[in-house]
Structure formats: C-alpha cells, structure tokens
N, CA and C atoms as an extended XYZ file, in Angstrom:
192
Properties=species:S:1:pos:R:3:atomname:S:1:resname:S:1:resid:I:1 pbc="F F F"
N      -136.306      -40.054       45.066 N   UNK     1
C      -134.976      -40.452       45.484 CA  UNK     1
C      -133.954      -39.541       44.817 C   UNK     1
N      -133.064      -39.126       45.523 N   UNK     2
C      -131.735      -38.048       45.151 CA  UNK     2
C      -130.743      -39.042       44.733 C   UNK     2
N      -130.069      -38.859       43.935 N   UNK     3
C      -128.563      -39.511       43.737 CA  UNK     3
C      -127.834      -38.836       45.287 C   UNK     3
N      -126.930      -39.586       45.733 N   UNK     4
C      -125.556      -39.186       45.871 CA  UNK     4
C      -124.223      -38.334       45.731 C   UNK     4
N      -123.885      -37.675       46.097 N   UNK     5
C      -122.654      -37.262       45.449 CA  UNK     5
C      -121.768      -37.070       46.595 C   UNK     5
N      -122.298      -37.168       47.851 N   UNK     6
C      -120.699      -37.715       48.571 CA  UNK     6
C      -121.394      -38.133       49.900 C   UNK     6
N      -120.199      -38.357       50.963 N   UNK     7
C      -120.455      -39.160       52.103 CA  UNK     7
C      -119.144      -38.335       53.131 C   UNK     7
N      -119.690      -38.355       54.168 N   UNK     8
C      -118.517      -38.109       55.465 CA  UNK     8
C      -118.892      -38.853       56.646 C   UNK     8
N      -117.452      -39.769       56.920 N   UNK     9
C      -117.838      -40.359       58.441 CA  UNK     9
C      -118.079      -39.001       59.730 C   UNK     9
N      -118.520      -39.594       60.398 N   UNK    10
C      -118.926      -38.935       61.488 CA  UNK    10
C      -118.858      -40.107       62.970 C   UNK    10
N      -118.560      -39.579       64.176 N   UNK    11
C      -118.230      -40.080       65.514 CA  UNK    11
C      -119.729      -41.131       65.080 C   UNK    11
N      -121.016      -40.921       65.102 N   UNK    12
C      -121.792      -42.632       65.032 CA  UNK    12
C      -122.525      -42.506       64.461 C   UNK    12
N      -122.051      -41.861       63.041 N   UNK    13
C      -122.645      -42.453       61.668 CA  UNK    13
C      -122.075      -41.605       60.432 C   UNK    13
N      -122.844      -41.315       59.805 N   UNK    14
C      -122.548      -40.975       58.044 CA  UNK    14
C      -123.628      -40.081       57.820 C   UNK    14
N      -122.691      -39.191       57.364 N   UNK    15
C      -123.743      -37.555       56.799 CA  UNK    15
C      -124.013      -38.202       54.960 C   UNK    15
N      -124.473      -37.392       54.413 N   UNK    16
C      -124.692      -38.175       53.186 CA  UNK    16
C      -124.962      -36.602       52.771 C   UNK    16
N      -124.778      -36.672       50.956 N   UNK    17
C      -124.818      -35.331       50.601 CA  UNK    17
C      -125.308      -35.543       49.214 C   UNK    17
N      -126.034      -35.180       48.731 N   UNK    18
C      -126.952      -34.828       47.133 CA  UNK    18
C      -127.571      -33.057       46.633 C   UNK    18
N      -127.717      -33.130       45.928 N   UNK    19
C      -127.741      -31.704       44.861 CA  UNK    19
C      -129.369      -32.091       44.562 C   UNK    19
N      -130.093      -30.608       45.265 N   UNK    20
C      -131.218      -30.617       45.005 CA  UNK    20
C      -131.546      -29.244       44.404 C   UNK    20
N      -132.392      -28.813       43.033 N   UNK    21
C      -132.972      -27.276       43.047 CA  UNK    21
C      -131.183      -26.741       42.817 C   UNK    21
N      -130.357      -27.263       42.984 N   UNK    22
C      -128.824      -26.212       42.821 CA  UNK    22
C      -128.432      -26.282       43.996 C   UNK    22
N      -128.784      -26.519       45.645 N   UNK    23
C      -128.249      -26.703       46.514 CA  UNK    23
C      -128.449      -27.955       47.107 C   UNK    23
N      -126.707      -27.966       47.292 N   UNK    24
C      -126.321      -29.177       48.081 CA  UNK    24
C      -126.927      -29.237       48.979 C   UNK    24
N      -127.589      -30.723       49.927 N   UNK    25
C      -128.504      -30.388       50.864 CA  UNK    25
C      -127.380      -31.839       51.248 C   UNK    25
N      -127.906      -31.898       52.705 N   UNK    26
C      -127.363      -33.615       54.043 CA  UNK    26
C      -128.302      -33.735       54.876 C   UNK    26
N      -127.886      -35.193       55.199 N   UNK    27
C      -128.760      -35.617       56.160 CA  UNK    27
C      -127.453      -36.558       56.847 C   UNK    27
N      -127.944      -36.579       57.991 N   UNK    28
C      -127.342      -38.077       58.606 CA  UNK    28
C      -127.686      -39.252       59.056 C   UNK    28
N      -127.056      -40.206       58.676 N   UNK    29
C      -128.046      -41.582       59.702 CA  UNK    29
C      -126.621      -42.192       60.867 C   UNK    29
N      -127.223      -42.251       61.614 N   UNK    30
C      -126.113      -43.679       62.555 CA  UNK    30
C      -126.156      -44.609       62.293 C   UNK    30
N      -125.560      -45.239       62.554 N   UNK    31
C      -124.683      -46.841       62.459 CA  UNK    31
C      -126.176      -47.885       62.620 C   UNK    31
N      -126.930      -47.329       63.335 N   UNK    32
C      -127.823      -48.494       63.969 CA  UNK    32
C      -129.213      -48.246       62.699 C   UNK    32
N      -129.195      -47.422       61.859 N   UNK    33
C      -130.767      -46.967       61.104 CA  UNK    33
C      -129.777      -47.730       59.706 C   UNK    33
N      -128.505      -47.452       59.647 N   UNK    34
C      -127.758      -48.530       58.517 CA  UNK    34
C      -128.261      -49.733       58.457 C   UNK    34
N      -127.713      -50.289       59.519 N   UNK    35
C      -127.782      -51.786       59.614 CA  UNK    35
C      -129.564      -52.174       59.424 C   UNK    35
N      -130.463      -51.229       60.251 N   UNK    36
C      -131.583      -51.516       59.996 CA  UNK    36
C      -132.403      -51.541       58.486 C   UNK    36
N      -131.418      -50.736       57.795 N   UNK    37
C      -131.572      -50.463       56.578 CA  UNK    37
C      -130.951      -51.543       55.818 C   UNK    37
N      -129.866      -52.128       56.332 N   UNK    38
C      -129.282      -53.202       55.424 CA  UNK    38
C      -128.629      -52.533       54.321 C   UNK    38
N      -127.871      -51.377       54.705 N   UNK    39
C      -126.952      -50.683       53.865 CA  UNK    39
C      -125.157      -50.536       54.778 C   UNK    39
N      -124.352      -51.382       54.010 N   UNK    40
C      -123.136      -51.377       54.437 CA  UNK    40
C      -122.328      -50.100       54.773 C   UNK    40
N      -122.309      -49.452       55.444 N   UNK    41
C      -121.540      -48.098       55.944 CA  UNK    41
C      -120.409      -47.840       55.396 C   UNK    41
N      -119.429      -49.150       55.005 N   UNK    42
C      -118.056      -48.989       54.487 CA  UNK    42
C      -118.467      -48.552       53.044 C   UNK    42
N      -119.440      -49.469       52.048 N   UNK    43
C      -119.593      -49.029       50.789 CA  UNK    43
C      -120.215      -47.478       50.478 C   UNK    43
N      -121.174      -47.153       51.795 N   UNK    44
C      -121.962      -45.896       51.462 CA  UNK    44
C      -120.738      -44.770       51.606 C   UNK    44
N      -119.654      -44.776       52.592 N   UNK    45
C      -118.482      -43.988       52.744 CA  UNK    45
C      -117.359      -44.220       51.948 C   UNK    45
N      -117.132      -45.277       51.188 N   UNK    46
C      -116.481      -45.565       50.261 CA  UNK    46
C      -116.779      -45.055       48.774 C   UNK    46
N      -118.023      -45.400       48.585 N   UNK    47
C      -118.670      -45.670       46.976 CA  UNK    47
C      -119.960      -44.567       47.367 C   UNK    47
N      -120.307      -43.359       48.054 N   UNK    48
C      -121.583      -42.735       48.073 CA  UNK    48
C      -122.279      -42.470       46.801 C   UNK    48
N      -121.841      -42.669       45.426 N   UNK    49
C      -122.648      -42.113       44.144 CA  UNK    49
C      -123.267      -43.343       43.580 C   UNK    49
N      -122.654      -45.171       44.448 N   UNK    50
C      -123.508      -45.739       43.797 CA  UNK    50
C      -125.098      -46.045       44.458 C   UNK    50
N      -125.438      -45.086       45.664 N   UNK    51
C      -126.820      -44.887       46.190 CA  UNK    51
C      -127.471      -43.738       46.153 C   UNK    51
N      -128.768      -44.226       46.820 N   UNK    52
C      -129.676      -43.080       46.608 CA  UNK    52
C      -130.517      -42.922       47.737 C   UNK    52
N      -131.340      -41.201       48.192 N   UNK    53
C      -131.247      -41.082       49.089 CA  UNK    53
C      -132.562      -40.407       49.522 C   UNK    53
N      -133.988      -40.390       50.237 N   UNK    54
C      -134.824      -40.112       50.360 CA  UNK    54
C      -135.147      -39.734       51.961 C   UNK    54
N      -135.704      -38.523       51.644 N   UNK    55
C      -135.448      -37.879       53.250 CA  UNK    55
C      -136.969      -37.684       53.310 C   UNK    55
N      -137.246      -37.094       54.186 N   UNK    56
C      -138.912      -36.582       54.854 CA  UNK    56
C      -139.040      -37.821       56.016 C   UNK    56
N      -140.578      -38.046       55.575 N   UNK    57
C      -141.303      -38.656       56.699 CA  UNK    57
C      -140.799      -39.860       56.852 C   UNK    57
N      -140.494      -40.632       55.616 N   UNK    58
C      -139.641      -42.119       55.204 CA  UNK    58
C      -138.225      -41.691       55.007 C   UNK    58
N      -137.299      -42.046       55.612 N   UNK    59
C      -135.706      -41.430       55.440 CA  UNK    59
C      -135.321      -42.863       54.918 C   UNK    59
N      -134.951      -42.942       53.657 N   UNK    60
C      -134.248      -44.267       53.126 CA  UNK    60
C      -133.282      -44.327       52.419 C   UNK    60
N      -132.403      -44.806       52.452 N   UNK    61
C      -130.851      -44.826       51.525 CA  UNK    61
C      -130.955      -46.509       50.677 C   UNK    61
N      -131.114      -46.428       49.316 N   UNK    62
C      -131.085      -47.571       48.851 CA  UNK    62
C      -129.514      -47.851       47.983 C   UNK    62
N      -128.955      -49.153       47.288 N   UNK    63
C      -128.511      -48.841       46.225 CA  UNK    63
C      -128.575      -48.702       45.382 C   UNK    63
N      -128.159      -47.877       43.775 N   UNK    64
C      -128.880      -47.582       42.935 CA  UNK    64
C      -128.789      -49.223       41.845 C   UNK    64
C-alpha cells in the first residue's frame, strides 16, 4: 500500500496520486468502484493523505 499525497476531481471520478521509487505515479477510480469500495469521494478529495492506495491486479484505496 502507497500513502497518498494528493487527489484531483475528475468529470466521473478521482485520480489519486502517491510517490513511488522518486516518481510520482496516478491512478483513477470512478464514482461507482468508490462506493463499491466504501470510500467517501468527498473525504478522499478533501483529506487524500489520510488514505492509502494499492494498484495492480487488486486496485484498493483504504483509510489509513
């Protein structure tokens, strides 16, 4: 799991952004893999450093 270090809305969803190796790397999820996730969109675009963020085969955003 990556920390956080920022968030940008987007037209139907949220890019998400963490520091890996020295480069900043993103991913995005939509509105609908949130909710499936049971992660509030306002707090992840509000507050992005208090989650964390796992990409590949399992893409999961928890809070920390």
């Amino acid at each position: 799991m990556h920390d956080l270090v920022g968030s940008r809305k987007m037209e139907n969803g949220i890019v998400v952004f963490w520091d890996e190796n020295g480069q900043r790397k993103n991913e995005s999820f939509n509105y609908q893999e949130l909710i499936d996730l049971k992660i509030n969109a306002a707090d992840l675009f509000d507050r992005p450093i208090l989650s964390q963020v796992r990409t590949g085969v399992k893409r999961e955003i928890k809070r920390k």
